[in-house]
C-alpha positions in Angstrom: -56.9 -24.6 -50.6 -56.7 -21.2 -52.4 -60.1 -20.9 -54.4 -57.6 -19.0 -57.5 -55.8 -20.5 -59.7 -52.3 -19.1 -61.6 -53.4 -20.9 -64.9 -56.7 -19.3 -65.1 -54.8 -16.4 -66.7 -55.1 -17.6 -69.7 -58.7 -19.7 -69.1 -61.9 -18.0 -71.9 -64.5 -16.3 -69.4 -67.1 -18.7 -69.6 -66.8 -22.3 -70.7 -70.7 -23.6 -70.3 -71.3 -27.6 -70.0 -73.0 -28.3 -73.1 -75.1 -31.0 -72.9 -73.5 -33.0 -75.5 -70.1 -32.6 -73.9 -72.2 -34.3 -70.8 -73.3 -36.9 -72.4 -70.1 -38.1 -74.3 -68.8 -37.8 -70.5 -71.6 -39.9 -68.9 -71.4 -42.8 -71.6 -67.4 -43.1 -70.8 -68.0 -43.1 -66.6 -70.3 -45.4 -67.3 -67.7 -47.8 -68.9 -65.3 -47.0 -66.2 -67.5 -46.5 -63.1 -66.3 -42.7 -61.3 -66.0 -41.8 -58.2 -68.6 -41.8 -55.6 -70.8 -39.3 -55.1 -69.6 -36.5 -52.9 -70.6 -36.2 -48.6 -71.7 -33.0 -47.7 -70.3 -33.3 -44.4 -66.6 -34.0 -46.2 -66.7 -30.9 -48.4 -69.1 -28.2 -47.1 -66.9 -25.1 -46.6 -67.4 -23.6 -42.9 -68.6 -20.2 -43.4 -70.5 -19.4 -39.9 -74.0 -19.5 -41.4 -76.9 -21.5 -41.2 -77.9 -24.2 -44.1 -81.2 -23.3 -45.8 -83.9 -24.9 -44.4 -84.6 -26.9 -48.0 -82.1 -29.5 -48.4 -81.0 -31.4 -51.6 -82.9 -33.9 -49.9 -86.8 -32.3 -49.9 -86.3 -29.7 -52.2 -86.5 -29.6 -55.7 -83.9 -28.8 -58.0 -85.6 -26.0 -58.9 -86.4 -24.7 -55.8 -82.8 -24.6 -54.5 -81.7 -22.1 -57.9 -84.8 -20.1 -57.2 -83.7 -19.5 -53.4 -80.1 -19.3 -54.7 -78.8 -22.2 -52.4 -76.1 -23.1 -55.1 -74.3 -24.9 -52.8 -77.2 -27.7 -52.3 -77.9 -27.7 -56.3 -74.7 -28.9 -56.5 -75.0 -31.7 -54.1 -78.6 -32.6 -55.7 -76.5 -32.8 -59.5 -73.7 -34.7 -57.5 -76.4 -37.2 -56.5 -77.9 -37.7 -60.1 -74.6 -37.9 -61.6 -73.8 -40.7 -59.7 -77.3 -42.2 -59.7 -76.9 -42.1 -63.5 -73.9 -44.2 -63.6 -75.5 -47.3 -64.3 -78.0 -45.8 -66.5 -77.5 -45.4 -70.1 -81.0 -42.8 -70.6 -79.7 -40.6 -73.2 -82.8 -38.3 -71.8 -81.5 -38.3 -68.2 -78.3 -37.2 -68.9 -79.3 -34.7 -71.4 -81.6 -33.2 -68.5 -78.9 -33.6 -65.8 -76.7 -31.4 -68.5 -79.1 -29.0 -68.7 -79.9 -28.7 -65.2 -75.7 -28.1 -65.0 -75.3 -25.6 -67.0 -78.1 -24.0 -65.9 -76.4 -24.1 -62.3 -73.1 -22.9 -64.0 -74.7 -19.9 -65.2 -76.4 -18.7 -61.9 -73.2 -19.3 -59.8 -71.3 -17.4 -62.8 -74.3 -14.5 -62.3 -74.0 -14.4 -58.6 -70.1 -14.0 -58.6 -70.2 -11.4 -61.0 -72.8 -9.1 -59.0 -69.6 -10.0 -56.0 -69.3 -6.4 -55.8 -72.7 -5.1 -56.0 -74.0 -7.2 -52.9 -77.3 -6.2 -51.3 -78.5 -7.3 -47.8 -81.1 -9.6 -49.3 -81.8 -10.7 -52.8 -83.7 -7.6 -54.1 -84.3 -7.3 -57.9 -82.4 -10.2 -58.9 -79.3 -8.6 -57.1 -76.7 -11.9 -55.5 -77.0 -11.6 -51.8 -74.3 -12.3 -49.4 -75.6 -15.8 -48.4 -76.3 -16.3 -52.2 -72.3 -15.7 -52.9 -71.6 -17.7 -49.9 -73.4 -20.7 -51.1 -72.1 -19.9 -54.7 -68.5 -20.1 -53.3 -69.6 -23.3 -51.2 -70.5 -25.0 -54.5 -67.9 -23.8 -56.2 -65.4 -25.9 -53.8 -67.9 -28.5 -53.9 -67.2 -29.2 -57.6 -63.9 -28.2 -57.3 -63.3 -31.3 -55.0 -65.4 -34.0 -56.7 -63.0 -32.7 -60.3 -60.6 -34.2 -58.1 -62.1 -37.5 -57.9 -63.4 -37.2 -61.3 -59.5 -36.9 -62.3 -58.1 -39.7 -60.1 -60.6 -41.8 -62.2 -58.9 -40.6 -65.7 -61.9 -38.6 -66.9 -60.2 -35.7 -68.9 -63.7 -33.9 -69.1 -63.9 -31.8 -65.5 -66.2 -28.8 -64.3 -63.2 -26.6 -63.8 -65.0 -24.0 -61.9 -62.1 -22.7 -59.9 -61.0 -21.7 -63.0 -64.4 -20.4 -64.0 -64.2 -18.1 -61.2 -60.9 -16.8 -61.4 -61.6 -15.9 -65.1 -65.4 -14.4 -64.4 -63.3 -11.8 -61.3 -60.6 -11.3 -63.6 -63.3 -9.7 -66.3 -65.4 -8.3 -63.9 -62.8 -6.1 -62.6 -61.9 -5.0 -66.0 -65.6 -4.5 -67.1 -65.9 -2.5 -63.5 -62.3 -0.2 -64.6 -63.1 0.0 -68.1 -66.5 1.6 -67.7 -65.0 4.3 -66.3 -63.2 5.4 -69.6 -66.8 6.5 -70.8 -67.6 10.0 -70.2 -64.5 10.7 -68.1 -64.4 14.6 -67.6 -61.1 16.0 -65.8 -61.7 18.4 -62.9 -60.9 21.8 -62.8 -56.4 22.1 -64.0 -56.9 18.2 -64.6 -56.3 16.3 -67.9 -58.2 14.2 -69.2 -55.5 11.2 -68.1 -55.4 12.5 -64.8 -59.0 12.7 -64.0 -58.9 8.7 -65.5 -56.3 7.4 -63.0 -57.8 9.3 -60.2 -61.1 7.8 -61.0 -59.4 4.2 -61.0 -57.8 4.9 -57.8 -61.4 5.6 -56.6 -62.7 2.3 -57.7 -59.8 0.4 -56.6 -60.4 2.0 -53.4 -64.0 1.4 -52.7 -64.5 -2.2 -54.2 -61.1 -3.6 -52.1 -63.3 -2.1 -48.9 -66.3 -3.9 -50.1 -64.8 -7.3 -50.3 -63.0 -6.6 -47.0 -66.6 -5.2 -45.2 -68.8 -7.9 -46.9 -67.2 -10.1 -49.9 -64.4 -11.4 -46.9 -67.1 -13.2 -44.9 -68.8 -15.2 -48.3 -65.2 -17.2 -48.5 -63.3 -19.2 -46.1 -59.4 -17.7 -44.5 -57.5 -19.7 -47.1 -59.1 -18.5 -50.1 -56.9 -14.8 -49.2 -59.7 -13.2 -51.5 -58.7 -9.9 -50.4 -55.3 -9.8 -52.0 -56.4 -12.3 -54.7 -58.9 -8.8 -55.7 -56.1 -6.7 -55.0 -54.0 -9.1 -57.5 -56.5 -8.5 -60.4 -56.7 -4.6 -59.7 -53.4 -4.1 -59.6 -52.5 -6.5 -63.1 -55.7 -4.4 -64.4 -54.0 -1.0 -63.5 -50.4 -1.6 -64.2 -52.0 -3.0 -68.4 -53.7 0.4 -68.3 -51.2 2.6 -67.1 -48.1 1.0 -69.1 -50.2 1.7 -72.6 -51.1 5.3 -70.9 -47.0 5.9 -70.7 -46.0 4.7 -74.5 -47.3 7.9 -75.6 -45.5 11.1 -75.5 -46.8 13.0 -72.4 -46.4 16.6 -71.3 -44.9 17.1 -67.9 -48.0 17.8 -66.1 -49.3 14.1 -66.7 -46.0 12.3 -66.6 -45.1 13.8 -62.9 -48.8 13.3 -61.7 -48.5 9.5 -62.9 -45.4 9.2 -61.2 -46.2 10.8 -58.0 -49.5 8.6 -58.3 -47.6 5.4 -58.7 -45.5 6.0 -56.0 -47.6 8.2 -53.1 -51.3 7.5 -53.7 -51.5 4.3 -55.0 -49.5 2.3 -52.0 -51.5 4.7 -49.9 -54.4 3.0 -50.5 -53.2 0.0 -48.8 -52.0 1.9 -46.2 -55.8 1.8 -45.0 -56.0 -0.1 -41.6 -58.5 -2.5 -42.9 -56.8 -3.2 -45.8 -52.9 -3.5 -44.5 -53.6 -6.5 -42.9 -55.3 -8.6 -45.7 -52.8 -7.4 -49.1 -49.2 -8.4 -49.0 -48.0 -5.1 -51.3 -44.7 -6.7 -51.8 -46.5 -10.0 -53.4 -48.1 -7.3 -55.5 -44.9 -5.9 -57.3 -44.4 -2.6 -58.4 -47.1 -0.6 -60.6 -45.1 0.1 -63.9 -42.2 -2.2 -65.3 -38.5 -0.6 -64.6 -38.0 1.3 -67.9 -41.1 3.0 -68.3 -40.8 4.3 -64.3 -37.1 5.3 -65.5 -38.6 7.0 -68.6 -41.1 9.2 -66.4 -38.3 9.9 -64.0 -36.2 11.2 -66.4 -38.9 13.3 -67.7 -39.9 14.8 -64.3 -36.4 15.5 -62.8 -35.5 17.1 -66.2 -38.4 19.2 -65.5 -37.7 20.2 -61.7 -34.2 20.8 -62.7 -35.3 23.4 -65.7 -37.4 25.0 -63.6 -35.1 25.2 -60.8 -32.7 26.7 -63.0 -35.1 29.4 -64.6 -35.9 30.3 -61.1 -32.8 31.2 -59.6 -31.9 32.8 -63.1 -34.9 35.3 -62.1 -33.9 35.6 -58.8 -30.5 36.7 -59.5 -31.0 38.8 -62.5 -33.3 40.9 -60.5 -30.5 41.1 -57.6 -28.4 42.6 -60.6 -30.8 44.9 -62.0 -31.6 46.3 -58.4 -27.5 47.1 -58.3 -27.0 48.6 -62.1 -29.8 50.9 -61.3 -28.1 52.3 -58.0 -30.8 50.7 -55.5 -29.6 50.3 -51.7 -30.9 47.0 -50.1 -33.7 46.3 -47.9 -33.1 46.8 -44.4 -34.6 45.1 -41.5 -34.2 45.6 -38.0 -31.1 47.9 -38.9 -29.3 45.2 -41.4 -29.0 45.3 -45.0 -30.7 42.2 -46.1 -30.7 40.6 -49.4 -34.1 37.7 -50.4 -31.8 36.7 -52.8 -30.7 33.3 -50.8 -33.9 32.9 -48.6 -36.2 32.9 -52.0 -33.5 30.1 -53.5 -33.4 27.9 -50.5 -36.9 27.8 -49.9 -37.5 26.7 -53.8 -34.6 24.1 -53.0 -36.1 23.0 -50.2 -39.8 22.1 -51.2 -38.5 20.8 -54.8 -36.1 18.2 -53.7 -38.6 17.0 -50.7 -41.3 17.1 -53.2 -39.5 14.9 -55.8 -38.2 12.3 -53.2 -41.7 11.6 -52.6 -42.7 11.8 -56.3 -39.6 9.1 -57.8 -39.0 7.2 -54.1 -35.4 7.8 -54.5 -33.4 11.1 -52.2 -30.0 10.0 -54.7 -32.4 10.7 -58.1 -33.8 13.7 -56.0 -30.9 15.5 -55.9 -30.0 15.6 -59.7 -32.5 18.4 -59.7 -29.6 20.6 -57.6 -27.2 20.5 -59.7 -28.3 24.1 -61.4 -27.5 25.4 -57.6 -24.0 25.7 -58.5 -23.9 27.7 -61.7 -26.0 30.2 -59.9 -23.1 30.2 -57.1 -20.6 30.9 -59.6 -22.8 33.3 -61.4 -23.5 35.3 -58.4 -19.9 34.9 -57.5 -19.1 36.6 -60.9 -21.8 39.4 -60.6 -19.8 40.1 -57.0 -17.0 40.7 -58.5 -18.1 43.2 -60.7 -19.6 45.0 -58.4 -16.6 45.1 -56.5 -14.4 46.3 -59.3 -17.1 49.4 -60.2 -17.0 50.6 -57.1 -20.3 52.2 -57.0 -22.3 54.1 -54.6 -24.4 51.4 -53.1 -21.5 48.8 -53.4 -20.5 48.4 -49.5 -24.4 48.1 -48.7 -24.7 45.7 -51.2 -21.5 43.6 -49.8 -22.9 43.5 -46.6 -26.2 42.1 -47.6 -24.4 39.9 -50.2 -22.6 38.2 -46.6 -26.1 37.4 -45.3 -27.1 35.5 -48.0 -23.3 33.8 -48.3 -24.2 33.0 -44.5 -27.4 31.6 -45.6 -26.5 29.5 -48.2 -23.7 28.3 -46.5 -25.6 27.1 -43.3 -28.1 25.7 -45.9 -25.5 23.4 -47.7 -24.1 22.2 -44.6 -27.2 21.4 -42.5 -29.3 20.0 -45.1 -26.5 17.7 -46.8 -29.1 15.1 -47.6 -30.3 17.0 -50.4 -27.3 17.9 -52.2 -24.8 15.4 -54.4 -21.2 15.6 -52.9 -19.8 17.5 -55.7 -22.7 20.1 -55.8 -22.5 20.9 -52.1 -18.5 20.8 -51.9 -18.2 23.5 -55.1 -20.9 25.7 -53.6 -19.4 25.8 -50.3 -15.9 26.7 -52.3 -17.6 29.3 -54.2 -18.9 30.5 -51.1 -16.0 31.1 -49.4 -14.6 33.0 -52.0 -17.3 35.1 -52.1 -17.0 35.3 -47.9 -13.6 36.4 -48.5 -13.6 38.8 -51.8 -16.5 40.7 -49.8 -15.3 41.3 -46.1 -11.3 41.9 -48.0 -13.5 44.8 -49.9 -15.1 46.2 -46.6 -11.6 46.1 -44.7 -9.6 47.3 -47.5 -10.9 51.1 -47.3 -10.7 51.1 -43.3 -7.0 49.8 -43.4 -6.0 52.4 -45.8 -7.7 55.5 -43.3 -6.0 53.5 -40.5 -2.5 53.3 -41.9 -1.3 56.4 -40.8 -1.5 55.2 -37.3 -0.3 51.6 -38.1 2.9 53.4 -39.1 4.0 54.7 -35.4 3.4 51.1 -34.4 7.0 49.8 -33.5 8.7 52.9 -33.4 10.1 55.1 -30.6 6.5 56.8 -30.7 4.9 53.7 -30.2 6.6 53.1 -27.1 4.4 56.4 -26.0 0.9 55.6 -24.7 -1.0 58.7 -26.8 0.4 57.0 -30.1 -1.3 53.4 -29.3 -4.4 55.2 -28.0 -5.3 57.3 -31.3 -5.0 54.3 -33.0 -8.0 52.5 -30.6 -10.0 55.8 -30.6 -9.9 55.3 -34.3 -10.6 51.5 -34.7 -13.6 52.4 -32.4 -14.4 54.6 -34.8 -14.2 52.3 -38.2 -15.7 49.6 -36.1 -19.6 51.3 -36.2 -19.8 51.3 -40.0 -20.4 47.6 -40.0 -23.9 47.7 -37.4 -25.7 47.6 -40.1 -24.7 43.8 -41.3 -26.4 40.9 -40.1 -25.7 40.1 -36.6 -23.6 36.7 -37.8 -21.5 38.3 -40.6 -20.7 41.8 -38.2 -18.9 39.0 -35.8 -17.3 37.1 -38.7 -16.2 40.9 -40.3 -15.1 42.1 -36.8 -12.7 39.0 -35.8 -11.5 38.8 -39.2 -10.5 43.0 -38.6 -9.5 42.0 -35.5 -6.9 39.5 -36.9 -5.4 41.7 -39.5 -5.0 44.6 -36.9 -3.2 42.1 -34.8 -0.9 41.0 -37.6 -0.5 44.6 -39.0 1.0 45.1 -35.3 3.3 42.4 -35.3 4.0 43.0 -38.9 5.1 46.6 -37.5 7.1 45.4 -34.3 9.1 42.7 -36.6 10.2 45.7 -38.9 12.9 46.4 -36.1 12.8 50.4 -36.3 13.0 50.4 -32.6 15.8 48.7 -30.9 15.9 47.4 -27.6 19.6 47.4 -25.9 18.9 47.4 -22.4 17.4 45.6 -20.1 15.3 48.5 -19.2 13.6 49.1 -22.7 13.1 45.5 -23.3 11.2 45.4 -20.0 9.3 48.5 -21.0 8.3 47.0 -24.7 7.0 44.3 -22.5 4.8 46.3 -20.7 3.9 48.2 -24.0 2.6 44.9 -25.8 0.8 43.8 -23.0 -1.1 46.8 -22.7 -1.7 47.0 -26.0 -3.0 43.4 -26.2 -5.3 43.9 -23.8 -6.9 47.1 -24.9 -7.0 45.6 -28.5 -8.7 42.6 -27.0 -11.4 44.4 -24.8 -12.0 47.0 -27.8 -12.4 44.0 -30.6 -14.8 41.3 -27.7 -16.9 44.2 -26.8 -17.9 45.0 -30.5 -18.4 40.9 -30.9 -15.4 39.3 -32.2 -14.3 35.6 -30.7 -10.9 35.9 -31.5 -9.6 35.7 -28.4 -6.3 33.3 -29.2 -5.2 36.7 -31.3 -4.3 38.4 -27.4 -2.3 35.2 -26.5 0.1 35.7 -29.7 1.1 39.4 -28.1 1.3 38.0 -24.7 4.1 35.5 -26.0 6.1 38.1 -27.7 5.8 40.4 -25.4 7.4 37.3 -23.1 10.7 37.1 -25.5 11.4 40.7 -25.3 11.1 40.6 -21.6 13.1 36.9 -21.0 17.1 37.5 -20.8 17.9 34.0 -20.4 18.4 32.3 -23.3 16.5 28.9 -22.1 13.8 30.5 -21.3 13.2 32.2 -24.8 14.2 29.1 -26.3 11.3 27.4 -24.4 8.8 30.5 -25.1 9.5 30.4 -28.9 9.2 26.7 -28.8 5.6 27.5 -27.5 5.1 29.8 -30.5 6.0 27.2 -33.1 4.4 24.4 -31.6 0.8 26.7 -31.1 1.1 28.3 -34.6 2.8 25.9 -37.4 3.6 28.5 -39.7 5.9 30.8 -37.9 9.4 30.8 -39.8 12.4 31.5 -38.5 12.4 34.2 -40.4 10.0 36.0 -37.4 12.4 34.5 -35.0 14.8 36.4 -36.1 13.1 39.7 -37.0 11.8 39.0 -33.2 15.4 38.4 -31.6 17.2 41.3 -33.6 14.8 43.5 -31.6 16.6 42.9 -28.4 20.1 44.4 -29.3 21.8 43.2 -26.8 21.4 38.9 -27.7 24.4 37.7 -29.5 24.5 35.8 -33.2 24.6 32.6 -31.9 22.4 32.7 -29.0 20.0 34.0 -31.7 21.4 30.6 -33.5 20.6 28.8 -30.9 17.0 29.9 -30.5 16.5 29.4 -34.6 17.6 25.9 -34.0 15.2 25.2 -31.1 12.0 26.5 -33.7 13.4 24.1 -36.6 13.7 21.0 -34.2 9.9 22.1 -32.9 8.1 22.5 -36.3 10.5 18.8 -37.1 8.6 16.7 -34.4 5.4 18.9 -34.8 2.4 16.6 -35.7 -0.1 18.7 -37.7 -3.7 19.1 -36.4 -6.9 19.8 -37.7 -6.9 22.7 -35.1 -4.2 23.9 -35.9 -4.6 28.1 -36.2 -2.7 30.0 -39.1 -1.2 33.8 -38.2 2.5 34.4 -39.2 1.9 32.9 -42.9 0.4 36.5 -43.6 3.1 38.2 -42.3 6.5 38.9 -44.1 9.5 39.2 -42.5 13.3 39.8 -43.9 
């Protein structure tokens, strides 16, 4: 039997006995006899402590109130009441009225001192073993308003209600009072200091009636959670008036993050997990009012976020109009830029995860990641069409923080929306692009005097390939001073358009092959040459190592004079390297003068039937598409 009831909601705090309403109940038990007097065996509540040593029995009714042994009074009135039965002494019942509501009142005083307990009764202060008996009597009358009502009398006691409704207003009397003189801490609002004074409260009195309050009732009554009940109803009346008016952002995110991070903290507390069932509880604020304050403080983050990186980059640009190199550390042109925006990112979205319990709602605040993208994007650009000075420095620092951001976006996808983290990568490798095509640009144009012997009689001389390595070695040590990552990125993408710029040479056909003996000798050539360009290109950190295998194959054609066998090497080519056209093929074949039209045919036939039953791949590697060939 639960010692709460869910229509004592709506039951007056007190509701005394008078004695008339006694009387007028006497007279009609007396016309239809009631129930019998109550056993204390039947209805005592087990509690693990000792009866006092007075009894209803040798004790006086007055006694028993002035050692607070409620429990007994109860069973003496019992005993009068249905002594007085027969009895029609207007004076008897009047006094056995009294003596009730007189009893009412003490049990109704004890139960509201529940949460100011002292060891013993000191100073009029309830004791435990005076709640205890209080509670016994309680159930006690609680019981014989059961018998009372299988006997039709309409007239009950009610005290279950009575102390539903007397806990219901003394945790609001106990909340309340804390309105009065409430004085914010330091940075603290006046609302803030409130609701972290209730918290307080709620706090301490839920461990008082686990450490002491607990042990006055029996298991069934759940008095823990039925306290934790009226706290929270209290709290959530308080809090949903506190969030009708217009707050500034300080209070409505410290309300939410209080809702939703401190408030079921509380009953994270080991004593207290086991005895509240949170869920029972419900949540804290209705739906639109937490949707209101949501809106409010991701509105905020996002602001903010947005005027952040809008400092950020706008210093980034003033540091470039006024000429300024970038930081360097440990030899590497280094930009804050990214690191200062990530880390902001980072704490914000974690922070307002916790603060609205919802990662999807937590990563609305992002979406001002992506104009800065495109902003940055734009102030690259510039910098790339003026041209300055401190340009290259500042495109190789402006790789470290596209590395950054990039490795951000795709490692931390949990706190980005799709679209956000797809158009920043996109931006991003734009910018990857427009910056390392702007370091390269320059180093192709000092190199192209030695592209130009490539494919040529010349180039079938050692000394002509070599000048050309002694001066990639040379262009190669003006990127040591990007970031480790981006120098091997930079390098294999140079390494990849030197290779191409090779084959794009060789497929021009100023050198033709007619005999056997200069094909063989080209062979040789290209091999050579793909190995030095592969051990000059791995040593200064690029990974492109499939570039080598593309020379190695057409170095095979030029060498192969039967036709099967370069249909089966060019086969190779197309099925490695999807985009080859036969346009190559034939720039390739033309080169050995002394193949005939239609075995060339038949070679251009074997690549269209290849790239036919070709299944693309995800792997699949892209070279020839950059090279054009008539």
């Amino acid at each position: 039997m639960r010692i709460h009831s869910d229509i004592a909601v709506n039951f007056r705090r007190n509701l005394p006995l008078s004695p008339t309403w006694f009387r007028e109940r006497m007279q009609r038990m007396v016309k239809h006899p009631g129930p019998p007097p109550v056993e204390v065996d039947r209805l005592s509540v087990s509690d693990g402590g000792q009866p006092p040593e007075s009894s209803a029995g040798n004790a006086t009714f007055k006694q028993l109130l002035e050692g607070q042994c409620f429990h007994e009074a109860t069973l003496h009135l019992i005993s009068r009441e249905s002594s007085l039965l027969s009895q029609t002494s207007e004076e008897e019942m009047d006094k056995l009225a009294a003596d009730r509501s007189h009893l009412e009142s003490l049990v109704l005083q004890c139960l509201q001192q529940s949460l100011t307990l002292a060891s013993a009764e000191v100073n009029g202060e309830a004791s435990p073993s005076a709640l205890r008996s209080a509670v016994q009597a309680i159930y006690l009358e609680e019981k014989q308003d059961v018998l009372r009502r299988e006997k039709g009398c309409q007239n009950l006691s009610q005290w279950q209600m009575l102390h539903d409704s007397t806990l219901r207003s003394l945790v609001q009397d106990r909340l309340e009072g804390l309105q009065m003189g409430a004085v914010g801490q330091k940075n603290q609002s006046h609302i803030q200091s409130h609701i972290q004074s209730m918290g307080r409260q709620l706090r301490e009195d839920l461990l008082l009636v686990v450490r002491q309050v607990k042990a006055c009732y029996p298991p069934e009554a759940k008095i823990c959670h039925f306290y934790a009940s009226l706290y929270h109803q209290s709290l959530s009346t308080t809090l949903t008036d506190i969030v009708e008016f217009v707050l500034d952002d300080q209070d409505c995110s410290f309300i939410l993050r209080w809702v939703n991070e401190y408030y079921p903290g509380i009953f994270e507390n080991p004593e207290l997990a086991c005895e509240v069932d949170t869920a029972a509880l419900g949540k804290l604020l209705p739906e639109e009012s937490l949707r209101i304050l949501e809106e409010q403080h991701l509105t905020k983050q996002k602001d903010e976020l947005s005027t952040f990186t809008s400092r950020v980059l706008e210093e980034e640009v003033r540091k470039w109009n006024q000429g300024a190199e970038p930081s360097t550390e440990e030899g590497c042109c280094v930009s804050h830029l990214a690191y200062d925006v990530i880390q902001f990112i980072n704490g914000m979205v974690t922070a307002a995860e916790t603060v609205v319990r919802s990662l999807r709602k937590a990563q609305t605040i992002t979406l001002p990641l992506l104009d800065l993208m495109q902003r940055y994007k734009v102030h690259q650009e510039e910098a790339i069409k003026q041209n300055r000075a401190n340009t290259k420095a500042n495109m190789k620092a402006n790789l470290g923080c596209v590395e950054q951001f990039r490795d951000f976006l795709r490692n931390k996808t949990h706190l980005f929306p799709e679209n956000v983290q797809e158009g920043c990568l996109r931006v991003l490798t734009d910018m990857k692009q427009s910056a390392c095509n702007y370091l390269l640009s320059s180093v192709h144009k000092r190199l192209k005097p030695q592209y130009q012997k490539l494919g040529t009689s010349d180039w079938l001389k050692k000394n002509s390939f070599q000048k050309l390595l002694e001066a990639l070695e040379k262009e190669l040590q003006q990127f040591q001073d990007a970031s480790p990552t981006c120098r091997q990125e930079l390098i294999g993408q140079f390494h990849q358009e030197v290779t191409e710029e090779y084959v794009r040479r060789l497929l021009r056909g100023d050198v033709r092959l007619k005999a056997r003996e200069q094909q063989e000798r080209a062979y040789a050539v290209v091999m050579d040459n793909a190995e030095s360009l592969h051990r000059l290109f791995t040593k200064e950190g690029s990974k492109e190592d499939w570039l080598k295998e593309i020379l190695i194959k057409i170095a095979e054609v030029l060498k192969l004079q039967d036709v099967p066998a370069i249909q089966m090497q060019v086969a190779s080519l197309g099925s490695t390297y999807p985009d080859l056209r036969e346009a190559h093929v034939s720039a390739l074949l033309k080169l050995k003068a002394n193949l005939s039209k239609a075995h060339r045919k038949t070679v251009k036939a074997t690549l269209t039937d290849t790239l036919r039953e070709r299944v693309p791949g995800n792997g699949d590697r892209l070279f020839f598409s950059n090279i054009e060939a008539k």
